[in-house]
C-alpha positions in Angstrom: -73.1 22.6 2.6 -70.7 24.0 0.0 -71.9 27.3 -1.8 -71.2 28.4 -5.3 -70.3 32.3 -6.3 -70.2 33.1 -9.6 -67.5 36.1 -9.9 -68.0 38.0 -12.9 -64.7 40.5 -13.0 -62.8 41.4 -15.9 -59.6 42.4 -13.8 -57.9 38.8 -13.7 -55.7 40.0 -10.4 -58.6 40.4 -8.5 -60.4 37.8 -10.0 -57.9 35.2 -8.7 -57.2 36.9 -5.5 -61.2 36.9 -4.6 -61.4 33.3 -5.9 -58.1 32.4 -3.8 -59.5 33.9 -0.7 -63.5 32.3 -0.8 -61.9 28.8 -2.1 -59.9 28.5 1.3 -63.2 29.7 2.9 -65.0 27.1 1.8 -66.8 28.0 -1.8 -66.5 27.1 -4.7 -66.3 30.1 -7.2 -66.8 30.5 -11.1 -64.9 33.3 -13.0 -65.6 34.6 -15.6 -64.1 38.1 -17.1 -67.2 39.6 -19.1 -71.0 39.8 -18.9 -72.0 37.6 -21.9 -70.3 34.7 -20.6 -71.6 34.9 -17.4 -75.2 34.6 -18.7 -74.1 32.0 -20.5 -72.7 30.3 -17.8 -75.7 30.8 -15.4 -77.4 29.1 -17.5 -75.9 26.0 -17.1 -75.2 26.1 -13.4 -76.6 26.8 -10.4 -75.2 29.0 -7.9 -75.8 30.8 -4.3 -74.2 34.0 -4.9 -73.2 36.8 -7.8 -70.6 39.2 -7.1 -70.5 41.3 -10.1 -68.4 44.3 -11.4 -70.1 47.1 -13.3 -67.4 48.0 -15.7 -67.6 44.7 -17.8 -66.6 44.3 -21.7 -69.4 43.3 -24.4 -71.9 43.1 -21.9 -72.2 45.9 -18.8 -72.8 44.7 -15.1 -76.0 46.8 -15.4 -77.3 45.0 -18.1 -76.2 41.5 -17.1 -78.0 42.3 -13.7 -81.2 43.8 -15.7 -81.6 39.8 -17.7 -80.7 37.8 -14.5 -83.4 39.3 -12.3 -86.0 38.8 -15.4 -85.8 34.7 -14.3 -84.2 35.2 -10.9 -83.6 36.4 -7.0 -80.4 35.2 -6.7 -78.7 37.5 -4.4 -76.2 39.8 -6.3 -73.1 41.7 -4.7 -71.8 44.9 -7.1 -68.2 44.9 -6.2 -67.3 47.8 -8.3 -64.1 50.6 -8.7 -66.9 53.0 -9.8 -68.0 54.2 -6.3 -70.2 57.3 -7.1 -74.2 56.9 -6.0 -75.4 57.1 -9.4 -73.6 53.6 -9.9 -74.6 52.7 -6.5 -78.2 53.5 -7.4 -78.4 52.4 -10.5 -76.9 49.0 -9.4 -79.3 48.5 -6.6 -82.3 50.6 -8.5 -82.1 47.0 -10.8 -81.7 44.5 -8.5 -78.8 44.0 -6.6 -78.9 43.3 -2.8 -75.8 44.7 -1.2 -72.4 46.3 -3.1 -68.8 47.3 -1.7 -66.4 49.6 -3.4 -63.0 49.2 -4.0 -60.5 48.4 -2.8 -62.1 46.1 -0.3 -60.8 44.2 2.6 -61.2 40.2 2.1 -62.5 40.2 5.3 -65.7 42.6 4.7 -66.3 40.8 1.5 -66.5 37.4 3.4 -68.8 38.3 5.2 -71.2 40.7 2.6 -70.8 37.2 1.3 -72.0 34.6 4.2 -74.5 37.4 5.3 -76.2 37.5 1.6 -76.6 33.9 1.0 -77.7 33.7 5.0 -80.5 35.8 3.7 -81.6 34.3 0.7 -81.8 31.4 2.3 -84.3 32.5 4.8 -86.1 34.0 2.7 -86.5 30.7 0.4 -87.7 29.0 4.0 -90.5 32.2 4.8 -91.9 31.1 1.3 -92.7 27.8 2.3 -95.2 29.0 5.5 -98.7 28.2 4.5 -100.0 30.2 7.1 -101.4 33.7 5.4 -100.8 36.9 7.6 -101.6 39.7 6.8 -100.4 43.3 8.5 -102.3 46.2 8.4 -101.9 50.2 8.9 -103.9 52.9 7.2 -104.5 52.0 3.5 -101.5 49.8 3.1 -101.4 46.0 4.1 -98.5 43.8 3.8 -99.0 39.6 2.6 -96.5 37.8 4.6 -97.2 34.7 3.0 -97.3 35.9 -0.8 -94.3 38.7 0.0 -96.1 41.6 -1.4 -98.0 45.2 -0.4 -101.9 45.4 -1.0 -102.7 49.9 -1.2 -106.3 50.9 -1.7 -107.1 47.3 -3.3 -104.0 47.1 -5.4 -101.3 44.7 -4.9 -97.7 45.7 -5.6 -95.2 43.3 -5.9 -91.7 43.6 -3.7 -88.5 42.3 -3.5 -87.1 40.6 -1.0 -85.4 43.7 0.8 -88.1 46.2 0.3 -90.5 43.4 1.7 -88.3 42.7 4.8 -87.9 46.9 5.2 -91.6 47.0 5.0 -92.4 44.3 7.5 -89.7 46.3 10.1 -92.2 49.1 9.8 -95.1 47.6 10.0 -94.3 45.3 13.0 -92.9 48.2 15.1 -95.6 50.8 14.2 -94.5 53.5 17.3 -91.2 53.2 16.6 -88.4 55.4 14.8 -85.4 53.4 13.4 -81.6 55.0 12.6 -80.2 53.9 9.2 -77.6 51.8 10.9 -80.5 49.7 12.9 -82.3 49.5 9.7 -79.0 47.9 7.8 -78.4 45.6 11.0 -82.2 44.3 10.9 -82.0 44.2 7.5 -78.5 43.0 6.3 -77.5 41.5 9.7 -74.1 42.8 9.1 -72.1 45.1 10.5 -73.1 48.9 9.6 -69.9 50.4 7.4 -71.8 53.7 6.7 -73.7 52.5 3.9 -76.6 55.0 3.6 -77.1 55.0 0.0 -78.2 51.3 0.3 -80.9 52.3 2.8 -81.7 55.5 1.0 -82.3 53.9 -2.0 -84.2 51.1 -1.1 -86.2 53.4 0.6 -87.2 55.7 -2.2 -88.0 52.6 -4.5 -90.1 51.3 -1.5 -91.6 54.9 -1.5 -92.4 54.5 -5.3 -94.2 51.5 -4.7 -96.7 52.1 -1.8 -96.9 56.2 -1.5 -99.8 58.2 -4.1 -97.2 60.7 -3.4 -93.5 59.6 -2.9 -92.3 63.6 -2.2 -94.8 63.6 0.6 -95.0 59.9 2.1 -97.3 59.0 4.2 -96.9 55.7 5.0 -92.7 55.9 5.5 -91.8 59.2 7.3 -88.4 60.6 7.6 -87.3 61.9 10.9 -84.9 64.1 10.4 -81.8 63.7 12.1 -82.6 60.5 13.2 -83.9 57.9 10.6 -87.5 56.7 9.2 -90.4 55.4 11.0 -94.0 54.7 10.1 -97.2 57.0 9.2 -97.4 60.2 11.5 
């Protein structure tokens, strides 16, 4: 099946190079060079995959992101010049599943690409499992079948990588994980050192679930090694 991206990139060079580069892999790709007409044009078409630059003119990459995931999960790559982790965070903090800074190698961002949709796709699939599961520790309990985290009674919606972080935890209770198993379980991609993904899906998964996010207890840092659950 052919997949639709929908590059949003004000830099026409890259622009065309990305779109040369995913049209001979098989995509079809919108452009589009700022963030208005990008909403405007996800409107009226339906695609697989965003990869978005922050700096945009009229409307920022931030803010696009902020009104897409108001309606939708699409899965949303930041490819972005601005590399510090504020951007990173900020980017992620709103929404977006993956980035990668530039410059960029066409080869890594074929695959951020394949390994996105991959995901989403799955994803969609889970949501069609009637069967209810539930998984339990402590306080916390996680709703396989309706994707979100029940603590002390109350039930706290998650998206689709903080779920699937979650449900590593949960189903591996004894066991401590590195950051670059996390991102392999997790992404199924190849680790390029990208710990502020993981550290800040962490602390916004921490947000959700902890009473006290500065003293987890559900999600534990080891130090030197990675994160594991409860004690």
């Amino acid at each position: 099946m052919q997949r639709t991206v929908l590059l949003v990139e004000d830099d026409r060079d890259i622009s065309e190079l990305v779109k040369n580069h995913l049209e001979q892999e098989n995509f079809t790709v919108l452009t589009v060079f700022n963030g208005e007409k990008a909403l405007a044009l996800l409107q009226k078409n339906e695609v697989d995959l965003i990869l978005l630059d922050l700096m945009l003119p009229k409307l920022s990459g931030i803010d696009f992101l902020k009104q897409v995931r108001t309606t939708s999960l699409i899965p949303v790559l930041i490819i972005s010049a601005k590399g510090s982790d504020i951007d990173k965070a900020l980017g992620l903090g709103f929404g977006a599943d993956d980035y990668i800074s530039k410059p960029f190698s066409m080869l890594e961002l074929t695959a951020r690409v394949h390994a996105a949709i991959r995901r989403a796709t799955q994803y969609r699939s889970s949501e069609n499992v009637s069967t209810s599961t539930i998984l339990h520790f402590m306080e916390l309990s996680l709703d396989l079948n309706t994707f979100s985290a029940i603590v002390k009674g109350k039930t706290v919606q998650l998206t689709s990588k903080e779920f699937h972080i979650l449900k590593l935890f949960m189903t591996n209770q004894s066991r401590v994980f590195t950051k670059e198993q996390i991102y392999h379980f997790i992404w199924e991609d190849d680790y390029y050192g990208n710990e502020n993904v993981i550290n800040v899906h962490i602390r916004r998964l921490r947000g959700k679930i902890e009473v006290d996010p500065s003293n987890p207890q559900y999600i534990r840092t080891v130090w030197g090694i990675g994160y594991k659950l409860g004690e």
